[in-house]
N, C-alpha and C positions, 0 to 999 in steps of 0.2 A: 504493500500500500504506500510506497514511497511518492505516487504519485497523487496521494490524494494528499490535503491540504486543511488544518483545523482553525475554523475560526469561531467567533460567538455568533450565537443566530442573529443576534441584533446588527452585527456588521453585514449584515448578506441579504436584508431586507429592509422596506421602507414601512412604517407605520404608518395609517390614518386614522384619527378620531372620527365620528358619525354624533348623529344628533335626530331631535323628533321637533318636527314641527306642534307648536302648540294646538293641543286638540280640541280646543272651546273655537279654533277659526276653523270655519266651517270652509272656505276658499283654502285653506291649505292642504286640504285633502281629497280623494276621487278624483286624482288627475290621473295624467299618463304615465305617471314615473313612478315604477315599482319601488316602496321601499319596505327595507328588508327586515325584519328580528328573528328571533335564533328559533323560535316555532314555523319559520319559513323552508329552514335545511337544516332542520335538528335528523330529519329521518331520512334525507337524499344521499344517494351512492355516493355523487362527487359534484357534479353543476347543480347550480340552481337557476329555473328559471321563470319562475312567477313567488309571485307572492300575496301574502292574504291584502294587503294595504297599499293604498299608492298616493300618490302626493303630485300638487300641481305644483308648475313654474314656480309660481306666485309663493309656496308652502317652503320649496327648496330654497329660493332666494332670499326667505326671510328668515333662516335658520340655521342651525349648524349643522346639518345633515350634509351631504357630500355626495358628489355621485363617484360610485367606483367603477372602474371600467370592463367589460368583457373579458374575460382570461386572469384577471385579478383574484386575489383571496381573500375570503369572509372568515372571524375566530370569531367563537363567542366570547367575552372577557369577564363576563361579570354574572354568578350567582350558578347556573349550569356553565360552566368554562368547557373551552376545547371542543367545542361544537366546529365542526370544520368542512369548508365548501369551496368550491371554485364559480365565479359567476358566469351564469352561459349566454347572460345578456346585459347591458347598462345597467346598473340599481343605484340609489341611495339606503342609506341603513340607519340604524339607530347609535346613541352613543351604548349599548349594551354589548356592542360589536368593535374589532377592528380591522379597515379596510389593510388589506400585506398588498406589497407590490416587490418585485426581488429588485437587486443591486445589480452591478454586471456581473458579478461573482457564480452568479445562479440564474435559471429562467422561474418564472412563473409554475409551470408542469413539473419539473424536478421538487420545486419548494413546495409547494402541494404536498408532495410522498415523504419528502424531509421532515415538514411539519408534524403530519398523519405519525410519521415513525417516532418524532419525540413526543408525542401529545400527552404521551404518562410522566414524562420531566416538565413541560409545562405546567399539568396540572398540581405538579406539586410544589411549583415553584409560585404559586399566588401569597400576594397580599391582601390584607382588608382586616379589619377587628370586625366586622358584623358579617361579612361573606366575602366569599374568595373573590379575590378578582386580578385579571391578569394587566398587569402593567410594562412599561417599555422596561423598567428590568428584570424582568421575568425573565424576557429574551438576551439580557443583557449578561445571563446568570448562566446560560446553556451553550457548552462547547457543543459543535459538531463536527464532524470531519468530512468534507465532499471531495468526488474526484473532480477532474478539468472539463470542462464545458460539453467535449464530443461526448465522453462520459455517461456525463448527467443526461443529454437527451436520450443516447441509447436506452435506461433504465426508467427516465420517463415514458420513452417509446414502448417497451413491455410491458411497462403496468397499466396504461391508459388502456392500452388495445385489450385488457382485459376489463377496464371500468366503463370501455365502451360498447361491450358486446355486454355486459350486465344492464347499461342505461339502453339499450338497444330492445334487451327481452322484457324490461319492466315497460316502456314504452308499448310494446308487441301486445304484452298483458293487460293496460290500460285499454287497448283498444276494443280486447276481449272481454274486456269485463264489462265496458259503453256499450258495445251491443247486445250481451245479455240482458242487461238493464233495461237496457229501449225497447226492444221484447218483450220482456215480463210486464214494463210500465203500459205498453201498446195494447197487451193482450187482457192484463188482470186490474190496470187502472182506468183505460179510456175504453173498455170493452170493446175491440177492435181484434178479435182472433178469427182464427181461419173459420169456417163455415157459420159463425152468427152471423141469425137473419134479421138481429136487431128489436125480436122482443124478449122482451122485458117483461118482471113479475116479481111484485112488490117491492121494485128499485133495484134487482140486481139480473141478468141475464136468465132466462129459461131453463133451469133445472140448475142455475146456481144456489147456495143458502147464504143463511149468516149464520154463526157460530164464532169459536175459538177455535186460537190454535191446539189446542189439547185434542181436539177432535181429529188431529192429522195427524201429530205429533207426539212423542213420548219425552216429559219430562226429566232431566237426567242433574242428580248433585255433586258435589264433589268433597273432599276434605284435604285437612295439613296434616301428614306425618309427626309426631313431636319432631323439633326444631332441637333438642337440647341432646337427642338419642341418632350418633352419628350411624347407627348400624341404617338408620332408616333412608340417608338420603344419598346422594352422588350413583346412582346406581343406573338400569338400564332403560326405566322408564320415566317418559317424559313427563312433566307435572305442567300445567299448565295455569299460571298466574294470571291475574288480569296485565300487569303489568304486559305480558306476553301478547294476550290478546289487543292492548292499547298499541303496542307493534306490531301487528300485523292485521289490525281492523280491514274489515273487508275483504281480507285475499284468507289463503291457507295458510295454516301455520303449521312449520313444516321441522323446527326445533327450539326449544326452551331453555329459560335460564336455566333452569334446577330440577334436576333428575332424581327420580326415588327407585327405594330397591323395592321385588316381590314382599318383603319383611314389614318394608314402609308403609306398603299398600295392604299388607293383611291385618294392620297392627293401628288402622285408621277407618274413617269414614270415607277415602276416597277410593275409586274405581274406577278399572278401565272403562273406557267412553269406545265406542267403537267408530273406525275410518269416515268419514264424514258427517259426523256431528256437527252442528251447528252451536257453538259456545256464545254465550253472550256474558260481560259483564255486569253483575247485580248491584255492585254498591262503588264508593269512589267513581271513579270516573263511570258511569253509567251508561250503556247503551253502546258499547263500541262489540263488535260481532267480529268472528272468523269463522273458519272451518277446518275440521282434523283432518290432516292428511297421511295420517294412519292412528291407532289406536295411542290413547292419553289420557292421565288422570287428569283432574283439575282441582279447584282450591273451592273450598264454600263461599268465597267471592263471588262466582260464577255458578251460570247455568248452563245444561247443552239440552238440545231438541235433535232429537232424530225424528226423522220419519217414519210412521207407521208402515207405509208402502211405498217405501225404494225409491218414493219421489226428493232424494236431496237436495238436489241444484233449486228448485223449485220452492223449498222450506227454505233454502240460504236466503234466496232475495225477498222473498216472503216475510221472513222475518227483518231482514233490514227495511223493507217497506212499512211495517208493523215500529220499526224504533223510531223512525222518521215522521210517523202521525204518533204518536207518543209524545215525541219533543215538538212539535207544532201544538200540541193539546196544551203542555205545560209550561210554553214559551211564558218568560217573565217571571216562573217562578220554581221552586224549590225542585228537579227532579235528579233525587238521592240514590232513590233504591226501585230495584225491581224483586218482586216477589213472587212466589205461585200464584196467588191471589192476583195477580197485575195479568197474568197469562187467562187466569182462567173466568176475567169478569172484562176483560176486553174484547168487543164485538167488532169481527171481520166478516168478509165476504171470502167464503168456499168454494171456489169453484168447483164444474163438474169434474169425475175423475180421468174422462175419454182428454179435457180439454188441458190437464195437468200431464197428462200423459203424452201427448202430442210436444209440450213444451219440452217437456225435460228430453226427449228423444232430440228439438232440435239444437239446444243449448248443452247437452251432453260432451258435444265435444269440442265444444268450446272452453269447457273446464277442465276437460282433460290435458289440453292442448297449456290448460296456463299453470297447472299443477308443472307439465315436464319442465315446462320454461321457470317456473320458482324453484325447482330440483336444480339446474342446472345455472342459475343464479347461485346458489348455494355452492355447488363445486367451485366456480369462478372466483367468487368472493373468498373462499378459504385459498383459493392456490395464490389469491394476489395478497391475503394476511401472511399468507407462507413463505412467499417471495420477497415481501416487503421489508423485512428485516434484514435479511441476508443479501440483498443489493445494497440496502444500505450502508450496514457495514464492509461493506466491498467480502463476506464471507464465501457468496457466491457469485461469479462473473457473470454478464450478462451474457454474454455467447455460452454460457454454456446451460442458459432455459433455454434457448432456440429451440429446444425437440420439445418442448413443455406440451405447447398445442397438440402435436401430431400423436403424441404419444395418447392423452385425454381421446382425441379423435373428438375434440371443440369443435363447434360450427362457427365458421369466421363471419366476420360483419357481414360482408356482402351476400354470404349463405342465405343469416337468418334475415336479411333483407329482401331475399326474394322470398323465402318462405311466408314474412308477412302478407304480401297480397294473397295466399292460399287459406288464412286461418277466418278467411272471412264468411261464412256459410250466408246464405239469402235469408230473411227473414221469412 
């Protein structure tokens, strides 16, 4: 490694502070200019490129916010630290962030993965008496050691082409999951499916009901392991948290913090849940939904719904259509908890069984299709944690991942680029 080179991060990058335009001015915000807080790319792969807020001229120019540029870097600094992002379009941010830009010393894309690799020295190099918060000596605080400029893009160059084949299948996956939606909303919201002739009886389609979900669905609990009896946890099965479910709201989830052993699970109120349950969060954060993509305990936190008859895909969006009139019902005030009692004195429309069955035959392999691609998310994602150290440390050469792909037998960008126009079935 004699040709790499050890400086402080602080020498190898520029700071910028950010700011929020005052919120009682009503002209300072709803314009065009995305701005950014750390709830905008606290859960993106690597670019971010919307955000919940945006700010006019008028809001930017009378504030201390700042616009960062395309290819630049977003930290979170203060209270959750070390949130970390590349931006994939213009933004302004808050001062809860700071805008990085590299020196000559480094590019943008290499500091990105340099950052990513120290993010556990960062965060433990914050100041604050009330909360952490990272400041310019934080970076002031942290050797690193990089190699010369060709170097650094080569390393950049392998790990991106793997952060881009991930933002590639989540992309892919969005689009799978907008059309299931637009389906289900088409067929079981605006009454608009294949062979209605458009009557109606007593406000819901011809041989539709109203009922609960209980009437489709089986109820399913879960429990905690003692916490203090280590024989019970780190073991082969997945447990599944809310916290879990808050990361992975609306898609599959497909691995957990915290794994329990047979012992855990015999020695508890929790049980296996079978492959595509429907999980919903009951208390804290409320109403955020997944689905199991193989068998998993869960915590008393949570609920799962299976299906009584094999209709899953169908119960998934069913019930997130069910969470979404829930919070439209309770908008403005208190909704805590969900209970059996919430399930079973809430009134929906049941469709008939011919017309659930038709659905789920065409939306079946659309899920199938984004299960592969969240499995294969996951390989990616682990071989770029696995790589990422060892480039950095210069442990492992860059020429010598070149077979990394061919070996996995990866679909390259341009692959699964053609493959997206295929994933799209007709409604």
């Amino acid at each position: 490694m004699s040709e790499w080179k050890t400086y402080k991060l602080g020498e190898i990058l520029n700071l910028f502070g950010g700011g929020t335009p005052k919120t009682t001015v009503p002209e300072y915000w709803n314009g065009s200019i995305p701005w950014l807080s750390v709830v905008d790319f606290s859960s993106v792969n690597k670019k971010v490129y919307k955000t919940e807020k945006t700010n006019t001229d008028k809001g930017l120019n009378e504030s201390s916010t700042r616009i960062l540029k395309k290819g630049q870097i977003i930290i979170s600094a203060r209270g959750t630290v070390g949130e970390l992002a590349m931006l994939g379009t213009d933004m302004a941010f808050n001062q809860s962030c700071y805008g990085i830009d590299s020196k000559e010393k480094t590019t943008n894309e290499f500091l990105y993965y340099l950052l990513k690799y120290c993010i556990d020295r960062i965060k433990k190099n914050t100041h604050g008496a009330v909360f952490d918060t990272i400041t310019k000596q934080t970076f002031d605080n942290i050797d690193v050691t990089i190699p010369d400029l060709s170097t650094q893009t080569q390393i950049a160059k392998l790990l991106t082409s793997l952060d881009d084949k991930i933002d590639l299948l989540q992309q892919i996956n969005q689009t799978l999951e907008t059309i299931a939606q637009a389906i289900f909303k088409e067929w079981f919201v605006d009454f608009n499916f294949l062979g209605f002739d458009g009557e109606m009886l007593d406000g819901v389609p011809k041989g539709w009901r109203m009922g609960n979900v209980l009437e489709i669905a089986i109820l399913l609990s879960g429990g905690t392991p003692k916490t203090d009896i280590s024989e019970y946890w780190d073991g082969d099965i997945n447990w599944v948290s809310a916290k879990d479910i808050t990361n992975n709201t609306k898609k599959y989830i497909i691995e957990t913090e915290k794994t329990i052993t047979n012992l855990g699970l015999s020695k508890s109120a929790a049980k296996l849940l079978p492959k595509y349950t429907t999980i919903v969060t009951a208390r804290g954060t409320v109403g955020n939904y997944c689905m199991l993509s193989k068998e998993m305990a869960i915590s008393q936190s949570n609920y799962g719904l299976k299906s009584k008859f094999g209709f899953d895909y169908f119960l998934f969006l069913f019930i997130g259509n069910m969470i979404e009139m829930m919070k439209a019902y309770y908008y403005g005030t208190v909704f805590d908890t969900i209970t059996t009692k919430t399930f079973q004195e809430m009134e929906v429309v049941i469709p008939s069984e011919n017309v659930i069955t038709e659905f789920e035959n065409r939306v079946s392999s659309l899920y199938i299709k984004i299960l592969e691609n969240q499995q294969q998310i996951q390989i990616l994602a682990q071989l770029r944690d696995t790589l990422l150290p060892k480039l950095m440390s210069g442990a492992v050469k860059e020429e010598d991942c070149s077979s990394v792909f061919s070996v996995d037998n990866l679909d390259t960008v341009d692959e699964l680029r053609s493959n997206e126009s295929t994933t799209s079935p007709e409604k």
